[in-house]
C-alpha positions in Angstrom: -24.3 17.7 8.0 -22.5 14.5 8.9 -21.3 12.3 6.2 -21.0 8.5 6.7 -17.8 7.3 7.0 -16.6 5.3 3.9 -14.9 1.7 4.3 -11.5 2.0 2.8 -10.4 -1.8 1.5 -6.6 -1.1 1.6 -4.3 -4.0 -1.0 -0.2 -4.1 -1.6 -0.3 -5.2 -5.0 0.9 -8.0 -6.4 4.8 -9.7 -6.7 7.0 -8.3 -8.6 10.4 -9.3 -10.2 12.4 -7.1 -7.7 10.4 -8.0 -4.6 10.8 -11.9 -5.4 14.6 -11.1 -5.0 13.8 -8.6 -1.5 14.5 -4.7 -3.9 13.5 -1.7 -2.9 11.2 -0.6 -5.8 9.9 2.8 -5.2 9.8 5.0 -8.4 10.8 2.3 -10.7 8.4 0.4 -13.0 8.6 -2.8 -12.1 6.8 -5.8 -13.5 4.7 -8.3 -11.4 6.0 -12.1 -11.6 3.4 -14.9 -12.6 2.5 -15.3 -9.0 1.9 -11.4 -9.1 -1.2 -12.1 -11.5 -2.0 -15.1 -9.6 -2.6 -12.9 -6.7 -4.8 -10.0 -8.8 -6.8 -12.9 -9.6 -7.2 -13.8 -6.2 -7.7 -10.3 -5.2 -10.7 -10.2 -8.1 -12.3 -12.8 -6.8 -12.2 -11.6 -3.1 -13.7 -8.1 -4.8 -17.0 -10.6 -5.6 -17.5 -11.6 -2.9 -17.1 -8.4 -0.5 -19.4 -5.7 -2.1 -17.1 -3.2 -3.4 -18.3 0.1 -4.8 -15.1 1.9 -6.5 -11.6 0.8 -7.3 -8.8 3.3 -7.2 -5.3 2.8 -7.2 -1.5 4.5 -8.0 -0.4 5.4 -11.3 2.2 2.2 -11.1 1.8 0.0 -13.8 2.1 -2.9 -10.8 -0.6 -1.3 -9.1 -2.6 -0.5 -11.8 -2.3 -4.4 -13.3 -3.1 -5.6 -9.8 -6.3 -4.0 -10.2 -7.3 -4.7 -13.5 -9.4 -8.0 -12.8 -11.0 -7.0 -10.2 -12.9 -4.0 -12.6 -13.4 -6.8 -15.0 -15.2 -8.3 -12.6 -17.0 -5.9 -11.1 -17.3 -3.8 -14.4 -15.7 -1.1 -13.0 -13.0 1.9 -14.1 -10.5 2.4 -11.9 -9.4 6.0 -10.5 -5.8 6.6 -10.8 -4.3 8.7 -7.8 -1.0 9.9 -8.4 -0.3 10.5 -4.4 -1.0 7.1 -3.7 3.0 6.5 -5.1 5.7 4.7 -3.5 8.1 6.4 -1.3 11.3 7.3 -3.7 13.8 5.2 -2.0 16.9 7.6 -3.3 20.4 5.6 -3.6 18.6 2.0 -2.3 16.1 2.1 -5.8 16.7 -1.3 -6.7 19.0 -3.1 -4.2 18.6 -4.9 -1.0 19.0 -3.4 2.6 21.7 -5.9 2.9 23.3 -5.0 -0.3 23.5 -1.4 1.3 24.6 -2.8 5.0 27.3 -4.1 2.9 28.2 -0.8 1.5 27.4 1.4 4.5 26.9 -0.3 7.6 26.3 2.8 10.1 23.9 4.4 8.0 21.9 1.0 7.4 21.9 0.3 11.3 20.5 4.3 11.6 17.6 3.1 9.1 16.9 0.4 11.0 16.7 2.2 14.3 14.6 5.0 13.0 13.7 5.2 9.2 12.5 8.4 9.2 15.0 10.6 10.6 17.3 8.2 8.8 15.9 7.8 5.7 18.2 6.2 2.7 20.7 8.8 0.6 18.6 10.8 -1.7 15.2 9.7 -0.9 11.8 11.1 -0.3 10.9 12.4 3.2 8.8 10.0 4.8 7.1 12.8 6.8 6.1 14.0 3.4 5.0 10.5 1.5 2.8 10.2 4.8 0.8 13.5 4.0 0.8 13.5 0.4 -0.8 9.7 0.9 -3.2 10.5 4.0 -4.6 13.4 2.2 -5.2 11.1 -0.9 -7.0 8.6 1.0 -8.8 11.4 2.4 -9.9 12.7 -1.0 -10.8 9.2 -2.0 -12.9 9.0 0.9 -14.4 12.5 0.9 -15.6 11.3 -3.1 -17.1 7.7 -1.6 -19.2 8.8 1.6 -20.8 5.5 2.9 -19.0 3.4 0.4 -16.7 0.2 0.3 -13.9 1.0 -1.6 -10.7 -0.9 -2.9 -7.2 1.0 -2.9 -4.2 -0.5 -4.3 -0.9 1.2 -3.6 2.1 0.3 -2.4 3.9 -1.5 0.8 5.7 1.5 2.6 3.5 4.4 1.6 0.3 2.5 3.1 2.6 1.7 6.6 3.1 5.2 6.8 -0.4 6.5 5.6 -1.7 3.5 8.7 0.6 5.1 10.9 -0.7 8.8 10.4 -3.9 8.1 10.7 -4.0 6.3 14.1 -1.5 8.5 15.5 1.6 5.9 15.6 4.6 7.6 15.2 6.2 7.1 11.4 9.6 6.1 12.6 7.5 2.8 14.2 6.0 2.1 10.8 8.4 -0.8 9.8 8.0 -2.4 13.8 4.7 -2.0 14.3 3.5 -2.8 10.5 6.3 -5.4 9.5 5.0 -6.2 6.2 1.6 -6.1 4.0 1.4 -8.2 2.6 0.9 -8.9 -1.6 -2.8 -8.6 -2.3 -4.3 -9.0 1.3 -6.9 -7.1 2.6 -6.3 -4.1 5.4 -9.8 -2.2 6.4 -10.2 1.0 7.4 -12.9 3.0 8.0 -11.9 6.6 7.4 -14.2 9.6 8.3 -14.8 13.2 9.9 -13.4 12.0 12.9 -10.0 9.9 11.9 -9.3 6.2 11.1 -10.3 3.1 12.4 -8.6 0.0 11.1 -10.9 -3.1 11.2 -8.3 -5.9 9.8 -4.9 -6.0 8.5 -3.6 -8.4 6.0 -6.4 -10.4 5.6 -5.5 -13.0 2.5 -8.0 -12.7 -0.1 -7.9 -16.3 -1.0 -11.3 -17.8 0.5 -10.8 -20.5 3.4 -9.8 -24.0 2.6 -12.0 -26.4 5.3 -9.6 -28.9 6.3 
């Protein structure tokens, strides 16, 4: 028997201190800024008014918080999927790219060319963030058949997850996705037969008529 496919409502969430100053946070806690919240809020209020069945989101407190009013509003609990991480980002956890072009200008020009194959000093394997997070969003689809769900994760783990499941190749993901941004709305539609993506960084702040 054919399932539906279920409609996947994919969200970076919020600022946070280190992203307002361009860090890699991966593994690190980080806290979301004022404008952080300003954007859950915004995201909230976007989850009115696009009928949403099921929040899930990673186990980082940033993700987690960016979440938070939209299950207020929606009187929802949030599922918590530990695969949904951020790629460990090794030796670069906390600093800039240029801070590290400073330090080590071949191996930063070698990220940029391809970052998987030349991933930063210690990290986690992109190849390997891409299938731990594809087979989440899999799961989290598998559990929603025919539903419209929110996922909040993180900026490179979704670029890579994207990438997988439309058969771009991971060492494009920072060309071909540049940026998701904080709190906009990416739609996929994920089912027996693969992804579709719908929209991609779609602000969740309603229009403003001129």
């Amino acid at each position: 028997m054919t399932t539906s496919p279920t409609t996947l409502f994919l969200a970076r969430h919020g600022q946070t201190v280190w992203q307002a100053e361009n860090r890699y946070a991966g593994v690190s806690d980080v806290a979301l800024t004022d404008e952080g919240r300003r954007q859950a809020e915004q995201l909230a209020q976007w989850a009115l008014r696009h009928r949403v069945d099921a929040i899930w989101t990673s186990t980082a407190t940033r993700a987690i918080e960016t979440a938070q009013p939209a299950c207020w509003a929606l009187d929802l609990v949030a599922g918590r999927e530990p695969d949904l991480r951020e790629c460990d980002f090794g030796t670069v956890e906390g600093r800039t790219l240029a801070e590290f072009a400073a330090e080590d200008p071949e191996r930063a020009e070698a990220f940029r060319a391809d970052p998987v194959i030349n991933a930063f000093p210690g990290a986690e394997d992109p190849r390997v963030a891409a299938a731990r997070g594809t087979m989440a969003l899999r799961r989290i689809a598998a559990g929603h058949p025919g539903q419209r769900v929110l996922v909040v994760a993180h900026n490179t783990l979704l670029r890579l997850v994207l990438c997988e499941l439309l058969s771009i190749p991971l060492g494009a993901y920072r060309r071909v996705f540049p940026q998701l941004r904080n709190a906009a709305v990416s739609e996929l539609r994920l089912g027996e037969e693969g992804g579709a993506l719908l929209s991609l960084n779609v602000p969740c702040a309603p229009d403003v008529s001129p």
